[in-house]
N, C-alpha and C positions, 0 to 999 in steps of 0.2 A: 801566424797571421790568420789561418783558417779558424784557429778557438778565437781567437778575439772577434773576427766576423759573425762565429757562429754567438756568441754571451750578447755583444753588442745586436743583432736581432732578435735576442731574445726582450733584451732590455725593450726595445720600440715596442716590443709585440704587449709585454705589462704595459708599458707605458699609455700604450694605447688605448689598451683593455679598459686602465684604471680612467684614463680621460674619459673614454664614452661612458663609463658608469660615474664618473663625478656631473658631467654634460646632462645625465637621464634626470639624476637626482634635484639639480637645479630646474631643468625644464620641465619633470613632469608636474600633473595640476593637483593642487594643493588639495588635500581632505578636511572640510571645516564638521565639527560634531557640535550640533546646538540641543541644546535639553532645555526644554523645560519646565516651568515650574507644576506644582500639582501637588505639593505636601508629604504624605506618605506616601502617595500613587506615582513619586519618582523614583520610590525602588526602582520601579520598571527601568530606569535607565542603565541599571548592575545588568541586567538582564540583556538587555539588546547589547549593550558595550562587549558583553561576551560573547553573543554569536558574532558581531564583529571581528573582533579577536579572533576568533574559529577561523575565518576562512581569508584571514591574513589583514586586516583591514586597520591601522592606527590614526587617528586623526593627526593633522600637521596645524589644528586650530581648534581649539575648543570656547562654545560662551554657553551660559548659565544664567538661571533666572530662578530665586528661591532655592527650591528644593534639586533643583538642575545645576545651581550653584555651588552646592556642596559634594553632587557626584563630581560634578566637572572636574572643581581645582583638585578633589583626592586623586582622581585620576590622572590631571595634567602634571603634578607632583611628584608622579611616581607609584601611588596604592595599584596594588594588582586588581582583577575583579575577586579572588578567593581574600583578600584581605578587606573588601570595602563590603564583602556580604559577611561576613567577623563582626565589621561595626555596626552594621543592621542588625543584624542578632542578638548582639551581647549590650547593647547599649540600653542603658537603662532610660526609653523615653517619656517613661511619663514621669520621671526626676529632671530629664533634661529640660523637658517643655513645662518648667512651673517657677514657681517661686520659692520652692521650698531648701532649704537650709536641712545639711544634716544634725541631727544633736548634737556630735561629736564637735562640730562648731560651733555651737550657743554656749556662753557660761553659764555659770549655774544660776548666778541674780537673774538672767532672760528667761531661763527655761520654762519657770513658770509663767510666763505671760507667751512664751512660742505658742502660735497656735490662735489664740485665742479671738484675733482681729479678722475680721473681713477683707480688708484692704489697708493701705499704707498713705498717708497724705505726707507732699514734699513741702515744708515748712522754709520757706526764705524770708529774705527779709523785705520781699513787696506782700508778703502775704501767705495763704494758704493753696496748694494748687492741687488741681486731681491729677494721679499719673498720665503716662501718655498711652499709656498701652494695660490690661491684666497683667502683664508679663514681664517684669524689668528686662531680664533673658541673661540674669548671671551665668545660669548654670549650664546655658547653650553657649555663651560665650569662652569658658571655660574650657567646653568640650571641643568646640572649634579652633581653641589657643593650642590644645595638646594636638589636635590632629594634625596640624599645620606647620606646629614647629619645627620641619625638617626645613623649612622653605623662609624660615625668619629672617635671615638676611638679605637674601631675595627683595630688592623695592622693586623692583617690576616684574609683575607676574608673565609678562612674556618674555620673561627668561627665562622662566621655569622647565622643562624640560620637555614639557608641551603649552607654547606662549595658550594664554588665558585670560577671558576678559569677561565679568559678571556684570548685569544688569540689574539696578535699583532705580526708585523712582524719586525724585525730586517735588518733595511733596509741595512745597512753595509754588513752581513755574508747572508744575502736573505734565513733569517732560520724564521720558526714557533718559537713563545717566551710567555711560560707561564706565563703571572700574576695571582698570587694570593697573595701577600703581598704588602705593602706601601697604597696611595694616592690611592682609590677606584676609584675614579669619573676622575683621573689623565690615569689610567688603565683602563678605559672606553674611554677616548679618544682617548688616542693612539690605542685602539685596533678597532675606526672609523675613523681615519685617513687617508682619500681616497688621493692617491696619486696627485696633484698639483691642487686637490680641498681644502684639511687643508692641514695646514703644520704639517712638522712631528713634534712626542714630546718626547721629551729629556727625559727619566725614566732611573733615577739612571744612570749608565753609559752608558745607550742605547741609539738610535735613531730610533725609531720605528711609525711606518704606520700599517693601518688597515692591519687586520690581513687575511682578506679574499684573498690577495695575495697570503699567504703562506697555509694556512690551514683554509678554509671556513667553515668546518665542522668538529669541534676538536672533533672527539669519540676519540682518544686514547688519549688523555687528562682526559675525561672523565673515562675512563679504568685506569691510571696511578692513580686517586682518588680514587679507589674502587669500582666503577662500575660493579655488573655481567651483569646485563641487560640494556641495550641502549635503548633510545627513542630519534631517532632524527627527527628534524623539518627541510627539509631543502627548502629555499624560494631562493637558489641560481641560477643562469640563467646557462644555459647551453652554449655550443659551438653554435656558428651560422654554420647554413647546408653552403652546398656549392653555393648553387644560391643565399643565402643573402647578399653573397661575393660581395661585386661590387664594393667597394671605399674605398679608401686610410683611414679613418674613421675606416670601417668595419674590416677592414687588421688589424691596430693597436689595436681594441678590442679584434679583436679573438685571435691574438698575446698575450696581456696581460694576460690573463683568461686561457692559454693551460697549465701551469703546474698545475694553482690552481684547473683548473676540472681533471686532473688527478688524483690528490689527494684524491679529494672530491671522486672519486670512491672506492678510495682505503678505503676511509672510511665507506663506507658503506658498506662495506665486515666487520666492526665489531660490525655492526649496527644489532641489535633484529628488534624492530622496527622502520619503518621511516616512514613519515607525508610527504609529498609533497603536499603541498595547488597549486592549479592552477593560480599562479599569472605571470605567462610569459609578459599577453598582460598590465602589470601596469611597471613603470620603479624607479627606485633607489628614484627620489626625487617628486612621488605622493605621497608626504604625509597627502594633503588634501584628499585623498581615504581610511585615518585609517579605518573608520566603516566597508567601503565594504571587506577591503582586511583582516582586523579580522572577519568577519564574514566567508567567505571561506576559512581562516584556522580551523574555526571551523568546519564546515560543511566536509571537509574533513578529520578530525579526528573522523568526525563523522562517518563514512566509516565504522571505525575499532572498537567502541562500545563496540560490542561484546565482540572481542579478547580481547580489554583492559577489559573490564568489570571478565572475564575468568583468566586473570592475576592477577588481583586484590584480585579474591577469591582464586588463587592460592597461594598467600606470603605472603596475611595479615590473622592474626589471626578472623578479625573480616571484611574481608572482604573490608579494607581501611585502609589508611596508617592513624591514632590516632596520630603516634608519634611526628608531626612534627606541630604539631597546637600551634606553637609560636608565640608571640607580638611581632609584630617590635616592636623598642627601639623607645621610644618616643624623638623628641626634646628635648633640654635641653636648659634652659635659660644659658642667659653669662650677668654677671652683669659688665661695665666697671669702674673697679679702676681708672686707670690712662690712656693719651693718650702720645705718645711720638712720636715724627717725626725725626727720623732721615737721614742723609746723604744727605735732602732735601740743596741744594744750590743757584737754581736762581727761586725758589718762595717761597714768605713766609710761615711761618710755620701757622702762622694766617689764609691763605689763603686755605693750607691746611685740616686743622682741620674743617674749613666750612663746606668744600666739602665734607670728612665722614660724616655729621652732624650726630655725636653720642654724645653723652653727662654722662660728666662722675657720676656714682655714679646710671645709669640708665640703667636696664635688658634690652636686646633683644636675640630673636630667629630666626633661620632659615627663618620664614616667614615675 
């Protein structure tokens, strides 16, 4: 009678335990992490993400805007910071950010004409039209498709392992436009979609461009998640003063960017804390400057240490966020049953199936 009294208070006593830590986890206040946008000067958010990490800190809400977009969802998907400073590294951006084709995909009838044009005009049948953008952006959508494919099944991005929501502008109604469901890496693009640098991209019935026109730094996006406490990152440029005024150039910058830094203030009126790395003297497309320009968003979050470290032992039970030390979803093989070519009309279907050179009844993956 005495062991069973004693097992059965031990029982209550777990039981207990396990209650008031399931109780802490639902009631403590949620961590929202906003980035963003700013080009290449959002390395800086590899940066700051990891002195977070350092002193126990996981966000329970992440949103994005451009280049904030693309840290965000690697990160809310599962990329480490040692894996997301890998693809700043090795990535080859000035292939990504162009138009350019490798030879290895031209036949040989193109080869000699590769090169040789200026630009590309879209040919339909009301006429001839200029692009929408320099930029079609195959070869950023390609790189966005491989990164992301752990998360393809996924239709809502706040499922993800850290829910996620990216910010694009609706270039029609010139309103801020939430994504967080459909084509991940599709909502990553559009929401880096720099005005007559890419063309804009078609999302469901939108027509949407980067998002940092309308809302560079989405805390109430953020807040609309469930966000109590705000951490944002922001790497966005400011108004230029009055004496940088000087040229027609200058004019049309500062013009473009007036309502979106309006905004951006208003957002940081919901802002807890904010991160501001010193990247003014880097521009949009150093992106061969990742190392330096994540290393000073680190060193900059490094500033606040303390407070974050104070925070930390304020809302986690144990001092660090435990709950969120998820596996990104591995790759998954695709075995090809069958190939089929449809709607193909002036090349052969032979000549087709080459050029995927896939072969049926044989697995591939993502890599």
């Amino acid at each position: 009678m005495k062991q069973s009294l004693i097992i059965l208070l031990l029982f209550f006593t777990w039981f207990s335990s396990f209650a008031q830590q399931k109780n802490e986890q639902k009631t403590r206040p949620k961590i929202g992490l906003v980035l963003s946008g700013g080009g290449a000067k959002g390395f800086a958010h590899i940066g700051a993400i990891k002195l977070l990490e350092e002193v126990g800190i996981k966000p329970d809400y992440i949103t994005g805007t451009s280049m904030g977009s693309v840290v965000g969802a690697l990160y809310a998907m599962g990329y480490t910071v040692d894996e997301m400073e890998t693809i700043s590294d090795t990535t080859d951006w000035d292939f990504v950010l162009s138009n350019t084709v490798k030879l290895s995909e031209i036949t040989m009838v193109e080869k000699q004409y590769y090169g040789s044009f200026l630009t590309e005009l879209d040919i339909t049948k009301k006429g001839v039209n200029l692009p929408g953008g320099l930029i079609e952006g195959q070869n950023l959508s390609e790189l966005l498709s491989s990164l992301t494919h752990p998360v393809h099944g996924i239709h809502s991005f706040l499922d993800s392992p850290i829910p996620y929501t990216c910010v694009a502008t609706d270039i029609v109604k010139g309103v801020p436009v939430s994504l967080n469901q459909g084509n991940i890496s599709d909502a990553i693009r559009a929401s880096m979609a720099i005005p007559s640098i890419f063309t804009p991209v078609e999302y469901d019935s939108l027509l949407l461009i980067d998002g940092g026109w309308t809302r560079n730094l989405p805390v109430q996006e953020a807040r609309d998640m469930g966000a109590d406490i705000i951490i944002s990152v922001d790497v966005g440029a400011s108004l230029l003063k009055r004496e940088q005024i000087k040229s027609m150039l200058s004019v049309l910058d500062q013009t473009s960017w007036i309502l979106s830094t309006q905004d951006t203030e208003e957002q940081k009126k919901l802002t807890d804390y904010i991160i501001s790395p010193p990247v003014s003297e880097f521009v949009s497309m150093d992106f061969s400057q990742s190392d330096t320009i994540m290393k000073l968003g680190y060193l900059e979050a490094s500033k606040q240490r303390v407070i974050f470290e104070e925070l930390a032992k304020k809302i986690y039970p144990n001092g660090k966020n435990e709950g969120l030390s998820k596996i990104r979803l591995k790759p998954s093989q695709y075995k090809i049953v069958n190939i089929e070519v449809n709607g193909n009309k002036k090349t052969s279907t032979k000549f087709v199936k080459g050029r995927l050179n896939l072969k049926k009844g044989k697995s591939y993956s993502s890599n």
